[in-house]
Each structure stands twice: as C-alpha cells, then as structure tokens.
PyMOL commands that place a pseudoatom at each C-alpha (Angstrom):
pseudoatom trace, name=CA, resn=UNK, resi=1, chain=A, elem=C, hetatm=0, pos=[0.000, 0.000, 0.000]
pseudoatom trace, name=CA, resn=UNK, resi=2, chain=A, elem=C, hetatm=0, pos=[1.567, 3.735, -0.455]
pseudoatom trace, name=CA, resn=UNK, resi=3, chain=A, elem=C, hetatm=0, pos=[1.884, 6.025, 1.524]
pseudoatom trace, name=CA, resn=UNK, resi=4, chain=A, elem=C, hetatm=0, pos=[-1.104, 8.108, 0.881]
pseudoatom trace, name=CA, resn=UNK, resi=5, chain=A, elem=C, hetatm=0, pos=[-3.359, 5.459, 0.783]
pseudoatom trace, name=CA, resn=UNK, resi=6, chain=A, elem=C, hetatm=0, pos=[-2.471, 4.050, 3.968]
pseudoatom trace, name=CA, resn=UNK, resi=7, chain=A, elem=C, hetatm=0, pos=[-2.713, 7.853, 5.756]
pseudoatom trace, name=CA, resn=UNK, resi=8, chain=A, elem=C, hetatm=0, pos=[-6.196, 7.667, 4.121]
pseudoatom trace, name=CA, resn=UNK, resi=9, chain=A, elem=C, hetatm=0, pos=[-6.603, 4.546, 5.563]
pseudoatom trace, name=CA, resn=UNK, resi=10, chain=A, elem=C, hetatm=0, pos=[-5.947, 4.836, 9.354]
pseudoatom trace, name=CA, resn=UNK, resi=11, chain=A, elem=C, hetatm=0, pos=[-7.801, 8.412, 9.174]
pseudoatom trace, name=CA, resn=UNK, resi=12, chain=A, elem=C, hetatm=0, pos=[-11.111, 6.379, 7.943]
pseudoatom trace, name=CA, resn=UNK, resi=13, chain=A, elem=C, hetatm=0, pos=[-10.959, 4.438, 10.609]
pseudoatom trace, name=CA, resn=UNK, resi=14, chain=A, elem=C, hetatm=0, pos=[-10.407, 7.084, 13.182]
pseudoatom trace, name=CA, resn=UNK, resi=15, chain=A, elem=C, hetatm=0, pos=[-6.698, 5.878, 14.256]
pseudoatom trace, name=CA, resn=UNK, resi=16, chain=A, elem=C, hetatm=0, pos=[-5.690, 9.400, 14.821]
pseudoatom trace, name=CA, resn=UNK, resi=17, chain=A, elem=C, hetatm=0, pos=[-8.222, 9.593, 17.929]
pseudoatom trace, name=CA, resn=UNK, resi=18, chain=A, elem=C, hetatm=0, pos=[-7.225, 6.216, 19.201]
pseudoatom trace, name=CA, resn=UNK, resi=19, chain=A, elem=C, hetatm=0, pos=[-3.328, 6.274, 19.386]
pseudoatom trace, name=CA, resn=UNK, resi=20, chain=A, elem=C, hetatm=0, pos=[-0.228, 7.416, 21.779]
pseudoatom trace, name=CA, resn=UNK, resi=21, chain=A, elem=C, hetatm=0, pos=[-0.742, 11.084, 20.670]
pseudoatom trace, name=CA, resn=UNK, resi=22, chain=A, elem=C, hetatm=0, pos=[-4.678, 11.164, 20.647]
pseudoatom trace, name=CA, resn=UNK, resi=23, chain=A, elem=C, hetatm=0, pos=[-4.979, 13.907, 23.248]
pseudoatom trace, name=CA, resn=UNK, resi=24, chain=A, elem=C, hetatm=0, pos=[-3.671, 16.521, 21.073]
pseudoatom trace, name=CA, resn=UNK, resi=25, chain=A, elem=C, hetatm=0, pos=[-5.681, 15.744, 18.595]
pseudoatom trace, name=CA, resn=UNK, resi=26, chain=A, elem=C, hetatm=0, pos=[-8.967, 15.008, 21.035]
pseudoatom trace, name=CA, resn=UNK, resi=27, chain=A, elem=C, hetatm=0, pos=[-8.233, 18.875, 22.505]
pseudoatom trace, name=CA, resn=UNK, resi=28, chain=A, elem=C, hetatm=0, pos=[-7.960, 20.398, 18.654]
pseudoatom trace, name=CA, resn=UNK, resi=29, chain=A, elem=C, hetatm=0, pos=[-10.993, 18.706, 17.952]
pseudoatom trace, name=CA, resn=UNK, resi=30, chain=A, elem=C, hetatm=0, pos=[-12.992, 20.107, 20.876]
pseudoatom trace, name=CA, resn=UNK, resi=31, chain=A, elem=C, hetatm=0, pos=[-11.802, 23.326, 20.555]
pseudoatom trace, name=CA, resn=UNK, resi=32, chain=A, elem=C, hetatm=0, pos=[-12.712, 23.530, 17.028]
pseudoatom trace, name=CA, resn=UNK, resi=33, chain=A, elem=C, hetatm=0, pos=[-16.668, 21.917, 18.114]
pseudoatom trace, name=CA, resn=UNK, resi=34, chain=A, elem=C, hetatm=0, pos=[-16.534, 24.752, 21.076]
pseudoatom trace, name=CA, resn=UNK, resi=35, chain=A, elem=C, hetatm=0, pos=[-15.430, 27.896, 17.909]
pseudoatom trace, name=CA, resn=UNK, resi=36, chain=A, elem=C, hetatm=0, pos=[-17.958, 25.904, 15.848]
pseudoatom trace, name=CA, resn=UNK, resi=37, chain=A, elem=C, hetatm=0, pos=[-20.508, 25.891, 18.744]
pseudoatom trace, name=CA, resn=UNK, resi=38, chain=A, elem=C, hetatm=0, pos=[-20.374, 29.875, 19.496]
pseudoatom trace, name=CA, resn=UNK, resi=39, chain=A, elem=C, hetatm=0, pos=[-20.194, 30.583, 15.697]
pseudoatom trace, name=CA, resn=UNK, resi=40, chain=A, elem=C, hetatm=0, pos=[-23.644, 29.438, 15.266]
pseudoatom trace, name=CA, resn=UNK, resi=41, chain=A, elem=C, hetatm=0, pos=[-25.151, 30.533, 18.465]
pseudoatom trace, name=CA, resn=UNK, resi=42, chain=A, elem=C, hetatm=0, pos=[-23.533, 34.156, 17.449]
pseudoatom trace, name=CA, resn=UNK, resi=43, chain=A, elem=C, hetatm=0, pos=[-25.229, 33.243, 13.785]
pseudoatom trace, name=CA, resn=UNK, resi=44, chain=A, elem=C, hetatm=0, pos=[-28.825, 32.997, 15.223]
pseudoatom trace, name=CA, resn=UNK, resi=45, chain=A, elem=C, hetatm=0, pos=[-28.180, 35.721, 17.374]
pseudoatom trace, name=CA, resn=UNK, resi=46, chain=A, elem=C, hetatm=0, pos=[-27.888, 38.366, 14.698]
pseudoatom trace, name=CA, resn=UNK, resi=47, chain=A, elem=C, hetatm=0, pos=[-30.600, 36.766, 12.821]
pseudoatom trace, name=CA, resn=UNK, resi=48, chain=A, elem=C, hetatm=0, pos=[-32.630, 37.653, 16.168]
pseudoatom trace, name=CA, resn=UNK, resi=49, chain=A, elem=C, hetatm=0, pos=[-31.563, 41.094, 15.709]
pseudoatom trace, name=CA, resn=UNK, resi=50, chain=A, elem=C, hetatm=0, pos=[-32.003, 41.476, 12.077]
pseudoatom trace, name=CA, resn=UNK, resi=51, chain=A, elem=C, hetatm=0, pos=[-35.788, 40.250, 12.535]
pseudoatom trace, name=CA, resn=UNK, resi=52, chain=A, elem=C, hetatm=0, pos=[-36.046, 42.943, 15.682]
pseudoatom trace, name=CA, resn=UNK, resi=53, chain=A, elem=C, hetatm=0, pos=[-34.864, 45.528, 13.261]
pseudoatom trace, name=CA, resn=UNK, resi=54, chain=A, elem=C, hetatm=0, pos=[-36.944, 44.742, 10.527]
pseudoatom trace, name=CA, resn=UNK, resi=55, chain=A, elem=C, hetatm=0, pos=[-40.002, 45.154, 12.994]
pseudoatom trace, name=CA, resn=UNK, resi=56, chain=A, elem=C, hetatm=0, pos=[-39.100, 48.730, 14.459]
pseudoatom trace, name=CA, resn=UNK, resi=57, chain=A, elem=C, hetatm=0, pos=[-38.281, 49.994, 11.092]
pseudoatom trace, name=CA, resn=UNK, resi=58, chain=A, elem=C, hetatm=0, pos=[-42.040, 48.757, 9.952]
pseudoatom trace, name=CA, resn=UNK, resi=59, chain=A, elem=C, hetatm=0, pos=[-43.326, 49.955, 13.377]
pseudoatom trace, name=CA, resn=UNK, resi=60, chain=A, elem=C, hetatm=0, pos=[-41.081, 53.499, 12.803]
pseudoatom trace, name=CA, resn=UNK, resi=61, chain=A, elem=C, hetatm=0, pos=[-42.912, 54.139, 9.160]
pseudoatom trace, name=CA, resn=UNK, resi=62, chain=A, elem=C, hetatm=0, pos=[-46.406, 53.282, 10.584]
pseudoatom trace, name=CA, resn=UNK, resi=63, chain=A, elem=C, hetatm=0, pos=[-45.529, 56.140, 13.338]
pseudoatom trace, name=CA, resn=UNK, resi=64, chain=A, elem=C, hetatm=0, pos=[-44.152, 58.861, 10.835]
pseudoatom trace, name=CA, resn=UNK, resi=65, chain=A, elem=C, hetatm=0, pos=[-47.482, 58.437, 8.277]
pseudoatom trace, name=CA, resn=UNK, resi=66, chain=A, elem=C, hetatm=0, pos=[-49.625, 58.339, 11.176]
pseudoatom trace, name=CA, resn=UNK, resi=67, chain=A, elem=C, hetatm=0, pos=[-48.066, 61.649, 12.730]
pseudoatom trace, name=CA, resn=UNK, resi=68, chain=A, elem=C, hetatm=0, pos=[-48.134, 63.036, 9.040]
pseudoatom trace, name=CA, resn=UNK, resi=69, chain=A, elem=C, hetatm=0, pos=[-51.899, 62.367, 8.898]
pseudoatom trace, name=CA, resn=UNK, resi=70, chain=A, elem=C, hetatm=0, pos=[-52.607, 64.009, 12.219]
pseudoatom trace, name=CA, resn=UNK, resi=71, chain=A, elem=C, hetatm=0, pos=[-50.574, 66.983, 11.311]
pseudoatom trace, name=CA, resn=UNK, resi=72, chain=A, elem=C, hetatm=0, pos=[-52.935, 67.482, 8.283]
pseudoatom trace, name=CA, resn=UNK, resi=73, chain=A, elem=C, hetatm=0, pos=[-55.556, 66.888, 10.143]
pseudoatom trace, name=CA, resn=UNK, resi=74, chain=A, elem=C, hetatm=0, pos=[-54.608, 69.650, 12.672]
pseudoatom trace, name=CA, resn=UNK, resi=75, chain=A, elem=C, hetatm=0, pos=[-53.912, 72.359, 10.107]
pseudoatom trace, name=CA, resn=UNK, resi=76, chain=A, elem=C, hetatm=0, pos=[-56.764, 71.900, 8.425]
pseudoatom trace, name=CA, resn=UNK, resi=77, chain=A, elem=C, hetatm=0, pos=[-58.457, 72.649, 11.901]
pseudoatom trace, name=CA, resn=UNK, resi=78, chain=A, elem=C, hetatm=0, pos=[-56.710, 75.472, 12.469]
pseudoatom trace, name=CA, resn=UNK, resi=79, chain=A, elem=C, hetatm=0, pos=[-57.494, 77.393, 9.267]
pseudoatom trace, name=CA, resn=UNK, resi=80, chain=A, elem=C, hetatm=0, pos=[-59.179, 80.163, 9.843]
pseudoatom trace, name=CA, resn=UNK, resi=81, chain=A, elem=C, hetatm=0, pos=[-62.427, 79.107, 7.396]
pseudoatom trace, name=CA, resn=UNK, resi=82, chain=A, elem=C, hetatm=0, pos=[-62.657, 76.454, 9.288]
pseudoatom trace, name=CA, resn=UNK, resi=83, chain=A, elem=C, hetatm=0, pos=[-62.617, 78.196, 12.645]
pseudoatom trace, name=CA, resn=UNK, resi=84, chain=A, elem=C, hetatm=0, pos=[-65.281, 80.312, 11.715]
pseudoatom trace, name=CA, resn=UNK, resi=85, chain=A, elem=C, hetatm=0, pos=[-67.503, 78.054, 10.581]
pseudoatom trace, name=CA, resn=UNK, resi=86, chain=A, elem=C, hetatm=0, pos=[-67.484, 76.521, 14.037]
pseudoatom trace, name=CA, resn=UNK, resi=87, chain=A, elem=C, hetatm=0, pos=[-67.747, 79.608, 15.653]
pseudoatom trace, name=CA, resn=UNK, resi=88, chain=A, elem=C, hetatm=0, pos=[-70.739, 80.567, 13.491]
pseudoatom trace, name=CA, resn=UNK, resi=89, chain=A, elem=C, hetatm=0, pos=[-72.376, 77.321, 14.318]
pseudoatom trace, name=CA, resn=UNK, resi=90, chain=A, elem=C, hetatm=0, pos=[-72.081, 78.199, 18.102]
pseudoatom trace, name=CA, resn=UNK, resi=91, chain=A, elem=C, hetatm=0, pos=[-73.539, 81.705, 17.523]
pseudoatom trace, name=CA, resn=UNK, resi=92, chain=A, elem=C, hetatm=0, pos=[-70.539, 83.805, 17.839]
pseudoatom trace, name=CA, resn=UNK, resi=93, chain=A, elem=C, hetatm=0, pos=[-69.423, 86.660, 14.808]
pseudoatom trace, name=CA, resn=UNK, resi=94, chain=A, elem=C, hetatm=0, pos=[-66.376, 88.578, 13.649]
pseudoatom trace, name=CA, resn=UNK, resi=95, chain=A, elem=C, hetatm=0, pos=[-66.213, 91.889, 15.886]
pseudoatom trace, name=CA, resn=UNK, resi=96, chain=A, elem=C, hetatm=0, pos=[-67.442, 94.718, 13.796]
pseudoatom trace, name=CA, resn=UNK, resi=97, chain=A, elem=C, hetatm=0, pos=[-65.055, 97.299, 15.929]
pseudoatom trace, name=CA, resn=UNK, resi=98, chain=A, elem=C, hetatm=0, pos=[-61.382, 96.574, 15.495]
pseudoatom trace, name=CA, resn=UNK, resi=99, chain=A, elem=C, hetatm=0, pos=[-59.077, 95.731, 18.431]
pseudoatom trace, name=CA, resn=UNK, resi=100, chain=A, elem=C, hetatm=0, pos=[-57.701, 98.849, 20.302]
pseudoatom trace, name=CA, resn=UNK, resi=101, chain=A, elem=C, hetatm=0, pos=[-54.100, 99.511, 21.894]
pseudoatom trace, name=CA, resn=UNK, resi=102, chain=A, elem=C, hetatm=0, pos=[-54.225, 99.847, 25.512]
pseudoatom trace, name=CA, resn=UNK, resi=103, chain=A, elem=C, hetatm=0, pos=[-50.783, 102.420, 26.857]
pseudoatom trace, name=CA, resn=UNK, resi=104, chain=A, elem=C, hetatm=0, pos=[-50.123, 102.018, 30.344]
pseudoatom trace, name=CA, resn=UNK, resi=105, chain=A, elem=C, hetatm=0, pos=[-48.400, 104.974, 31.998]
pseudoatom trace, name=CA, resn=UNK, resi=106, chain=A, elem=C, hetatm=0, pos=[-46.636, 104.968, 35.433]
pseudoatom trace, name=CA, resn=UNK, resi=107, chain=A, elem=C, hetatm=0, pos=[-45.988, 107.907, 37.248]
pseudoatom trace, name=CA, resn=UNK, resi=108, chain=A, elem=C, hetatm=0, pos=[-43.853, 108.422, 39.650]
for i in range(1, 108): cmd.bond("trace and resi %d" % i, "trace and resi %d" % (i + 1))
show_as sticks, trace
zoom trace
C-alpha cells in the first residue's frame, strides 16, 4: 500500500483519535466543536436582531405616516375658514369694531 493510501486509511478508521498522541488531537478537535458551537449561536443571534430591526423599522414608518396624517388633520383645523364656521355654528361673529391699543403709563 503507499503512503497516501495508507494515511487515508488509518484516518477512515479514526486511528488518529485512538493512538499514543490522541490527546492533542482530542483537545484540537474540541476546541474547534466549542469555535464551531459559538459561531452558530452568534449566527442565530444576529438573525434575532435582524428580525427585531426589521419590525421597528415597519413599526417606525407606521408612526411617521400616522403623525403626518394628524398633522394634516390639525392644520386643516386650524385654518381660519374652518374656525369660523365653528364659531358661526355656536352663535358667535367677527367683531365689527377693530381691536384697540391699551398704553399704560406709570408715574412716579
């Protein structure tokens, strides 16, 4: 058998785990399941936090056009048309008499 073949061989059947120098290879093997291990717990992790993004940013535009349509809402009841319509409809009018200045004078 050559030398390849026979490497091929004994690492089929697992000799490299088995032999005098096993306990290297046993502690490169579970370090590389424990890297393995917290690579895919970090994976699902930020998949958790991709998802959680995904949901405020949907949440975030729902907000803005909300506040957009109650800001429309709001300026259209503050135009003055609008105000005066109500306050016809409750009996009140314009004045007829324009607003006069008031001077205050101390002396001393």
């Amino acid at each position: 058998m050559s030398k390849v073949r026979k490497g091929i061989y004994s690492f089929l059947r697992g000799s490299f785990l088995t032999d005098e120098s096993a306990f290297k290879n046993w502690r490169i093997i579970i370090f590389v399941v424990a890297l393995l291990l917290i690579m895919i717990s970090m994976g699902h992790s930020a998949e958790k936090k991709v998802y959680k993004i995904s949901e405020l940013n949907k949440l975030k535009r729902e907000l803005r056009a909300e506040h957009v349509d109650i800001g429309t809402i709001l300026m259209r009841m503050k135009m003055e048309s609008n105000i005066r319509e109500k306050a016809k409809a409750r009996g009140l009018k314009p004045s007829e008499t324009p607003p006069k200045k008031i001077k205050v004078t101390y002396k001393k």
